[in-house]
N, C-alpha and C positions, 0 to 999 in steps of 0.2 A: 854862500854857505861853505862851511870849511869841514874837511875829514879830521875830529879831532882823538880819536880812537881807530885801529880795525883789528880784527882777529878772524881765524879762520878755523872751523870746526872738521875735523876728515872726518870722509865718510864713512870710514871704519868703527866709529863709535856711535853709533844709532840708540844704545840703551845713556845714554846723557841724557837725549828728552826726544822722546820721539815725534810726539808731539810734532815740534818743528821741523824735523826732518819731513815728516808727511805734509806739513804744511807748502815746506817748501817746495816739495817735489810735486804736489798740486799746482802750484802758479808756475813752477816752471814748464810743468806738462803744457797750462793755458798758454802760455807765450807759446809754446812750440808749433800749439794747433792755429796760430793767428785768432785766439780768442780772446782779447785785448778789454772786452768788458769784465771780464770772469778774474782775468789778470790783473786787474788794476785793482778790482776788491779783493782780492785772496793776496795780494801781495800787499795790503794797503791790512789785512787781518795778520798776514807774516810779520809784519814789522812790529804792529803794537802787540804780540804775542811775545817778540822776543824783548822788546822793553820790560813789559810785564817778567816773565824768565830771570832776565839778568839785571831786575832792579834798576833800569839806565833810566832818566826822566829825560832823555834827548831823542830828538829826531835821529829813525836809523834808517840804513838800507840793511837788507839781507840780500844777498844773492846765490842761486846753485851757481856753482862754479863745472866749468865741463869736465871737471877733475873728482866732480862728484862729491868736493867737498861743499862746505856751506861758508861763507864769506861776510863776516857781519861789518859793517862798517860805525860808529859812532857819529853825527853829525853835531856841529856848533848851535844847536836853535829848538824849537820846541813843537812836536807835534803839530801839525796844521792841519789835518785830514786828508791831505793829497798822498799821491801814490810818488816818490822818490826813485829814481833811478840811479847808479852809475854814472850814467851818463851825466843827471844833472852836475855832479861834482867830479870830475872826472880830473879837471884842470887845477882843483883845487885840494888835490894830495897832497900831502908832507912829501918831502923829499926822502924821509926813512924807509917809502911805501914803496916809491917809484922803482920798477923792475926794469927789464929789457924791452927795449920796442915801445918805449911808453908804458907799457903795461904796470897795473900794482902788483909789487910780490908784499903778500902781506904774513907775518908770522902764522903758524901753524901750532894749535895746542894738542899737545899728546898725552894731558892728564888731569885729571879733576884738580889736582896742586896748581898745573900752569894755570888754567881756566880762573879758578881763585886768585891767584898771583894776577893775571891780566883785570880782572873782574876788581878786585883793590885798587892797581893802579888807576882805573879807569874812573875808579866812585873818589880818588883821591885829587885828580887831577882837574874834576867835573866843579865846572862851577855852581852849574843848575841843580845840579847834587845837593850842594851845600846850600844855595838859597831855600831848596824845600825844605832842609834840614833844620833852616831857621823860625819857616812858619809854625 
């Protein structure tokens, strides 16, 4: 599986959809507490919420980032009901993404324009987009 999108929401804009913010800061609480059942559904509920949100028909990851922002990634493939991590794709970044230390530095959106603007390119560049587009 390939990273074929990511973008990253700051935490400073909470009225975008709250929604998700709470969502995510629920699974990320479970992860903290080593509650890894709770974790795997509520992160496994994060994801097909933000599908749902930002119209994407692909497999995502979302992640709280320790910077308190939120980190969505786009994946190559479609929904399977498992819970996705980072990690599973971790190796399988773009090079535009790749940061210091290994790490991804992924773009940061600062306005409902960029989010649109990212949110375009993403449904333009989606091939799964288009195949539903056709049914």
């Amino acid at each position: 599986m390939k990273v074929t999108a990511a973008f990253a929401l700051p935490h400073d804009h909470y009225d975008w959809n709250q929604g998700l913010y709470q969502l995510a800061m629920v699974t990320r609480n479970c992860l903290a507490n080593n509650d890894h059942e709770n974790f795997w559904k509520y992160n496994i509920m994060l994801c097909n919420y933000a599908r749902e949100i930002f119209k994407i028909p692909n497999l995502m990851i979302v992640e709280w980032e320790l910077s308190n922002d939120i980190a969505v990634f786009v994946l190559n493939g479609v929904p399977d009901g498992r819970c996705h991590t980072a990690y599973d794709i971790g190796h399988h970044i773009p090079e535009e993404y790749k940061g210091e230390n290994g790490r991804y530095s992924i773009p940061l959106i600062h306005s409902q324009e960029e989010l649109d603007d990212t949110l375009a390119h993403i449904h333009n560049m989606n091939i799964l987009h288009k195949l539903e587009d056709e049914k």
